[in-house]
Each structure stands twice: as C-alpha cells, then as structure tokens.
N, C-alpha and C positions, 0 to 999 in steps of 0.2 A: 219443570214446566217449560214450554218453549216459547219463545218471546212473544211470536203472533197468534199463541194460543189464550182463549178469552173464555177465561173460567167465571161458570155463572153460580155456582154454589154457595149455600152462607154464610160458610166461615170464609169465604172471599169476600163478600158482602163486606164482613161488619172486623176484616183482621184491622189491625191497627197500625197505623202511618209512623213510620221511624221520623217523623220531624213532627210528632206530634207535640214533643214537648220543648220546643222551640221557642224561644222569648218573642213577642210578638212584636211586629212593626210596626213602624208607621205606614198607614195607610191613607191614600185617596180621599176627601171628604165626601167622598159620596159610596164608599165601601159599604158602609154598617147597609146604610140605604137602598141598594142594589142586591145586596144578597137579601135582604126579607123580603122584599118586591120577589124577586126570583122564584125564593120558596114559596110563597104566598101563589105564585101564577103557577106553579109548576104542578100544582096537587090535583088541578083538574085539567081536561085535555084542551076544554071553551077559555079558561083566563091563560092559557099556555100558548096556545096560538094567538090568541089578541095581544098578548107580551111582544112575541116574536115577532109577529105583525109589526107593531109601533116599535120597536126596538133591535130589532136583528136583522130581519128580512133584508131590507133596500141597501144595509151597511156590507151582509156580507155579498149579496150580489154582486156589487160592485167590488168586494175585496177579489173574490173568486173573479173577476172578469179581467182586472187587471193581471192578475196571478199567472193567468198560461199556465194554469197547471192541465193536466191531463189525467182524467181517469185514472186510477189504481198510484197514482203518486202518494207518497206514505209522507205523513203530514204530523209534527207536534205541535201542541195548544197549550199554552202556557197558560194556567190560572182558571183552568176552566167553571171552577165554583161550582157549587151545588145542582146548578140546573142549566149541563152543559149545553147550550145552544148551538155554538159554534164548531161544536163537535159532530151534535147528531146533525146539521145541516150539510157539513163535509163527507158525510159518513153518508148519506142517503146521496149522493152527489157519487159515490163511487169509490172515494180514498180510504185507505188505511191510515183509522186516527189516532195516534195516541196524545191521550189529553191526563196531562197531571196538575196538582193542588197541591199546597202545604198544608191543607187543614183538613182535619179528620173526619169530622161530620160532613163535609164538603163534600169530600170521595166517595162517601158511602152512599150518601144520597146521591149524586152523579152514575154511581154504578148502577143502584136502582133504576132510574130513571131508563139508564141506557138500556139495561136488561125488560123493560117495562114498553121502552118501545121497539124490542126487537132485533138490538143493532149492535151484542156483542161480535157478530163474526168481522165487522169493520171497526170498532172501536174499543179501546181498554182504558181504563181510570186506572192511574198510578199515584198514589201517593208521594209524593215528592219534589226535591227544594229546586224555585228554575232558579238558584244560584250555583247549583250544586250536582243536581240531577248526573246521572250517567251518561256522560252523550255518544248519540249514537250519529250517521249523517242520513238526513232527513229531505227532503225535494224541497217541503217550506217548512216553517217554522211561523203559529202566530203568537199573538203577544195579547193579553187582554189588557184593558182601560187600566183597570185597580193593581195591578203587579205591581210589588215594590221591594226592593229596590231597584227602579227600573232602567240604569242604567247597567248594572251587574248582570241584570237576568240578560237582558240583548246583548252584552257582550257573550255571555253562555250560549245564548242561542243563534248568535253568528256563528260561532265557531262549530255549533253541530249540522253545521248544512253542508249539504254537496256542493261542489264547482256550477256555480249558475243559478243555484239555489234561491229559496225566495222567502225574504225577513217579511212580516207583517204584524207591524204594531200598532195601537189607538191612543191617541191622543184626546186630551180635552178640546172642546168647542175652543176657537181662537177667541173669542169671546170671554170667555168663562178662567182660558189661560192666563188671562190678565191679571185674575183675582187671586189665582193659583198657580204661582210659578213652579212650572217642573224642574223637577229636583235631577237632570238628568243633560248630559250635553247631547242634543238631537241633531248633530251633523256627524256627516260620513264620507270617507277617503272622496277622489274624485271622479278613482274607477270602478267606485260602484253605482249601478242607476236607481237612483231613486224618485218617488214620485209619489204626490199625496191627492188623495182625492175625500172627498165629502160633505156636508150639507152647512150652511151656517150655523145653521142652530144647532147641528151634529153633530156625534162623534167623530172627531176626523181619523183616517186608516191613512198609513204611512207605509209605503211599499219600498223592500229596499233590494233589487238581487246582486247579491255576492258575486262580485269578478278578482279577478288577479290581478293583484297589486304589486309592478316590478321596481 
C-alpha cells in the first residue's frame, strides 16, 4: 500500500495497533476525562459540534493562523484520540493529515469517524508510538494536551520536520500549571522562533519553528 493511500475497508477499520500491548503511562489528570467527554460528543453530529465549538474551534484558529501554513502542507497530529478533532479541522482546511495514537480503540474509532465524515482522501489514522513512530519530514507537526511523555515525544517530532518547519504543542492553562507541574523542560535553542498564544482560562498552544542552529 502507498503511504498517501487511505484504505477505507474493515479489516483496516478494526487491524490491530503494534503498541497495543504497551505498559501504560502516566497520564495528564484530565486524560481518563477528555477522552469519554470526546466519545460521548462524538456519537452524534448536534453534541459533536457544541464539543468543538466550546473546545476546539477558537484554539485551533488561532493555532492555524499563527502557523503560516499553506494549503496542501502535509501535517502530523500527535495523540489524536478517539474523536480526532484537530485532524478533521486540518483536513477540511485543505492539508494532508496524518494523525496517529498509541491506543487501539482510539484509532479505530478515529478512523470511523474520519471515514464517517468523508475525509479519508486528506487524512489517515495510524496506529503508533509519538516516541517512536517512523519519522518522515512533515511542514508542522502538532502536539495534543494529554501526550506523555511529553518531552520525548517533541523531541521526536522536532526532528521529523522540514527546515522552517512548524512544532505546535498545548499546554495547561498557567493557571491550572501551578497545581500541575509539567513534567517536561519547555525552553528551546535561541534560534528557534517561538511563541505562545491563548486564553486564560485556556488551553495555551505553543508555537515553535525549527531554524538552524550553527
């Protein structure tokens, strides 16, 4: 099969994820919480869009507005969980997405989904570890909230980017950081540009593009 070919069939559906049997991490304290909200909004089209609405919408605007990306830029999503949002919103925006997960039920539901609204010829669900993943180089690379270990996986996903390339990660509310120290060092060389934008009460997005470091 070829890389950017997006097989909609069953046995693709429901094959089974080589890191499925993976000892599990620690996670986020708001993981367990975020993915049954997800599935729960995801089953119908009315709680699926009021999800995205209150929850995705305004964040990735703004991720995608900082981005400079451009139409047909080929984009990976790190963590995309059961009810890829940030996928299918890339993906109807024009880019080639590939969005992977370490968890089995995750994928399979995310591929439905995808298949459900239409949008395998821009996007594919891959099964697989963002510590570890195959890397390929990519125009951006994003990063979801709950990834962990989330220092490992952004080193991975620096390195699979182009020259100019564009890192985007989320972070806890600074708020809520306080109660939850990240487990992760979030500075970076001094010739790379970064820059963070988001709401108080919100998910903050961390933008960071890859330059050369002599």
């Amino acid at each position: 099969m070829k890389v950017n070919e997006m097989r909609t069939d069953r046995a693709y559906l429901a094959e089974k994820c080589p890191c499925e049997q993976q000892p599990e991490r620690v996670k986020s304290p708001f993981f367990n919480i975020s993915q049954k909200l997800e599935r729960i909004a995801v089953r119908t089209k009315f709680f699926s869009a009021i999800y995205f609405y209150m929850f995705y919408k305004n964040m990735l605007q703004r991720e995608l507005e900082i981005s400079g990306l451009k139409s047909g830029a080929t984009i990976l999503h790190i963590g995309s969980g059961p009810s890829p949002y940030t996928a299918l919103f890339l993906g109807r925006k024009g880019f080639k997405v590939e969005a992977i997960d370490c968890n089995n039920c995750a994928v399979r539901e995310a591929r439905q989904v995808v298949e459900k609204n239409g949008m395998q010829d821009n996007i594919k669900v891959v099964c697989s570890d963002g510590c570890t993943f195959k890397q390929k180089k990519y125009d951006a690379v994003w990063v979801s909230l709950n990834v962990y270990p989330k220092g490992k996986v952004l080193k991975q996903a620096l390195n699979s980017l182009k020259d100019e390339g564009v890192l985007i990660y989320r972070n806890l509310p600074r708020w809520l950081s306080v109660l939850f120290k990240q487990s992760f060092n979030d500075s970076w060389p001094e010739c790379f540009q970064t820059s963070v934008t988001g709401r108080i009460l919100g998910t903050e997005s961390v933008l960071v593009r890859k330059g050369q470091c002599y």
